[in-house]
C-alpha positions, 0 to 999 in steps of 0.5 A: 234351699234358696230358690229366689237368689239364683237366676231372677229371670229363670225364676219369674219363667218358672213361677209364671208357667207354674201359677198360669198352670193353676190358672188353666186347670182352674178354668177347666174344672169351672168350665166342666162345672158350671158353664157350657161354654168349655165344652165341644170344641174349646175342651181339647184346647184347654187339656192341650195348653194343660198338657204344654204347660205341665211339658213346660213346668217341667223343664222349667223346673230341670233348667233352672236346677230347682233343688230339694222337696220342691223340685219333687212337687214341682215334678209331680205337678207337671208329671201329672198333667202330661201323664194324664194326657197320654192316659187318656190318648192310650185308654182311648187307642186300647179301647178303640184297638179292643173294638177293632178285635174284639172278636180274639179273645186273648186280644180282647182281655188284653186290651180290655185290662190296658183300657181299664189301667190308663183309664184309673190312671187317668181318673185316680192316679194323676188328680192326686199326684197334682194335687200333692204337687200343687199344694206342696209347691204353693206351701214351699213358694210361700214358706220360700218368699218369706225367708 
């Protein structure tokens, strides 16, 4: 697995999308925790970019034919970002859909349990797929420069 032989300019498009991906998610949990400023108008955006450039990393990741363990982690760490989008849209479309009818009750359990499932989605399941995915990949990038 010698990624950094292959196409130098297809490489630097990857590992640049890859570490501005940690850059904005980084942003977004310091702004969640420590300041304001994210927060109302600013947080849509940010999550937005989160989402394009875990769309990116992906194809990146496709395009430049990474092979082997770190196309996993790169996968899982872009996955996880745009997973993560659509869980929150489709949480927030069932739990709205849940409102509008809840007056069935077959409708309303139905689309109480999908709200509940994209929100532990959301919640649980995609912080830890990119977490795995970032941490594997930075060990493989720099066990792969050493070389």
């Amino acid at each position: 697995m010698d990624l950094f032989t292959k196409n130098q300019k297809g490489i630097f498009m990857l590992t640049t999308v890859f570490w501005t991906f940690i850059a904005t998610f980084v942003l977004i949990v310091s702004g969640a925790f420590v300041g304001e400023w994210l927060m109302g108008p600013y947080f849509i955006p940010a999550i937005a970019i989160f989402f394009l450039l875990g769309a990116a990393l992906i194809f990146f990741t496709l395009k430049e034919k990474v092979e082997g363990t770190l196309k996993k982690f790169l996968i899982l760490a872009g996955g996880s970002a745009v997973l993560f989008f659509i869980s929150v849209v489709l949480h927030n479309l069932f739990y709205a859909l849940g409102t509008v009818t809840g007056h069935i009750t077959l409708l309303k359990y139905l689309t109480g349990t999908f709200d509940v499932a994209f929100f532990l989605i959301a919640v649980i399941v995609c912080p830890i797929g990119f977490l795995v995915g970032v941490v594997g990949s930075i060990v493989l990038f720099v066990k792969g420069r050493r070389r």
